[in-house]
Steps between C-alpha positions, in 0.01 A plus 500: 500500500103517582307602180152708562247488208595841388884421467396164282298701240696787469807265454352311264546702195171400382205714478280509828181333385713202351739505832228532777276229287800271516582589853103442600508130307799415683382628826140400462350750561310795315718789311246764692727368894819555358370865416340571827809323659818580320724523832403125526832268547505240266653133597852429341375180326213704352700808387757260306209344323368854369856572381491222325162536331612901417796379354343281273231760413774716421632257244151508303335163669118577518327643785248212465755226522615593774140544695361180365228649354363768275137662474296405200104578466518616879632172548842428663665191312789298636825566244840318419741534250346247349200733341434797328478780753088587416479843381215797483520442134361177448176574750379681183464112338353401844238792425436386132462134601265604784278698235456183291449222800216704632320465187527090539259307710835220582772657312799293468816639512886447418818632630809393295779578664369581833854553706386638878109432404389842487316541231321171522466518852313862491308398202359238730422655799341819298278249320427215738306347241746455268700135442876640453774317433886584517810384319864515559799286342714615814426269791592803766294740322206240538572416852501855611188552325314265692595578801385872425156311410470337767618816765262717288236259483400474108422188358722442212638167265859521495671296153880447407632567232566714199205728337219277377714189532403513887115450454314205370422494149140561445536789766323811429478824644266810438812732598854437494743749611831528545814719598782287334869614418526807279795630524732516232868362550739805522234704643704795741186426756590155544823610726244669724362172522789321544325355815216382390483137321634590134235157399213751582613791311654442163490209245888556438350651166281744381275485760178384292583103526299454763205721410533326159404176694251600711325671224553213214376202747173752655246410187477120583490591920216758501158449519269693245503909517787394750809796587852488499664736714867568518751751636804631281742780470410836440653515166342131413105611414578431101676243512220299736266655257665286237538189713135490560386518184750263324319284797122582405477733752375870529683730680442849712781644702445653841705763698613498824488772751880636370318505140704217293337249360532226711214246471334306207196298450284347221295270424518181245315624164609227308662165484867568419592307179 
């Protein structure tokens, strides 16, 4: 039976921007032809492959899995199941890192936990003058980061491993941020999720493990008057609050454009006993 464009997307069950976007990926070309053209016949082989990607859609599997890529900073970054799908959210940290790296001659800058690269790959090519490094304890995470370095052109020092225990240890940094696992186990968002690497988004707890770590082990990695920067629930601004402080940090909360409380940073102000 010969399929035209506007049989495929109304068939699809989807709705039209997600169906003509994954119509135009798998045709190549751009979603603004298959609007001016919609009596165009589509090839059999094609047409199966678009049912296929709909009918995964349909099931839940992200948009940006099945494109390859997602928009970050203005910045299209390659994707796989095996990252984090970057969200609108976290380019509020981007924006508070930014803020402090401008005020550095040579800032240097950590990433814990880096999955597709990009926050430490925007970081870098906002502030060219900045020395950024990147960690990941999944080796696909870090591979895909690179190569979204490399495509995008930002000069960044990729480590293995988990949190600190990927850097050398007289490392320092004058910011280290992160966007680590914060979800807490039993969470009804995580079957919306279900998708995405379950590593990335919960510590199988109560979802401050991970922030515990990064904030407990940031006093002996940052430089004097350095900043911590990390991204946590919207319900989780107290509770980091505490975390930092128990660490010798201090702590301000920042809101994102939805107005929850989504990003903390402070500064050492003592040596944690």
């Amino acid at each position: 039976m010969t399929s035209t464009v506007a049989g495929l997307l109304a068939q699809s069950g989807l709705p039209l921007l997600e169906a003509r976007t994954l119509l135009a990926h798998r045709l190549r070309v751009a979603r603004e032809r298959l609007v001016a053209r919609p009596e165009t016949i589509v090839a059999a082989a094609d047409a199966d492959a678009f049912v296929a990607l709909a009918r995964r859609r349909a099931l839940g599997e992200p948009l940006a899995y099945l494109l390859g890529e997602k928009e970050f900073y203005g910045r299209a970054f390659g994707v796989t199941p095996d990252v984090l799908v970057p969200r609108p959210e976290t380019e509020l940290l981007v924006d508070l890192a930014l803020e402090r790296m401008r005020a550095i001659e040579r800032p240097r800058v950590l990433d814990l936990g880096t999955g597709s690269g990009c926050i430490a790959v925007t970081l870098a090519l906002e502030c060219p003058a900045a020395q950024v490094t990147a960690t990941d304890a999944c080796a696909d995470a870090l591979a895909l980061a690179r190569r979204n370095a490399e495509r995008l052109g930002a000069a960044v020092a990729f480590r293995s491993g988990d949190w600190y225990d990927a850097l050398p240890v007289d490392a320092t940094f004058d910011l280290i941020v992160s966007n680590p696992p914060y979800v807490a186990a039993g969470d009804p968002h995580l079957e919306d999720l279900r998708f995405e690497p379950m590593r990335a988004l919960t510590d199988g707890l109560d979802g401050l493990t991970c922030l515990q770590a990064i904030a407990a082990g940031a006093g002996k990695r940052l430089a004097p008057r350095g900043w911590l920067l990390v991204e946590h629930g919207y319900d989780q601004a107290a509770a980091v609050a505490a975390l930092f402080a128990r660490s010798g940090l201090g702590a301000e909360a920042r809101a994102d454009v939805a107005g929850h409380l989504r990003v903390t940073l402070g500064q050492v102000r003592q040596v944690p006993v």
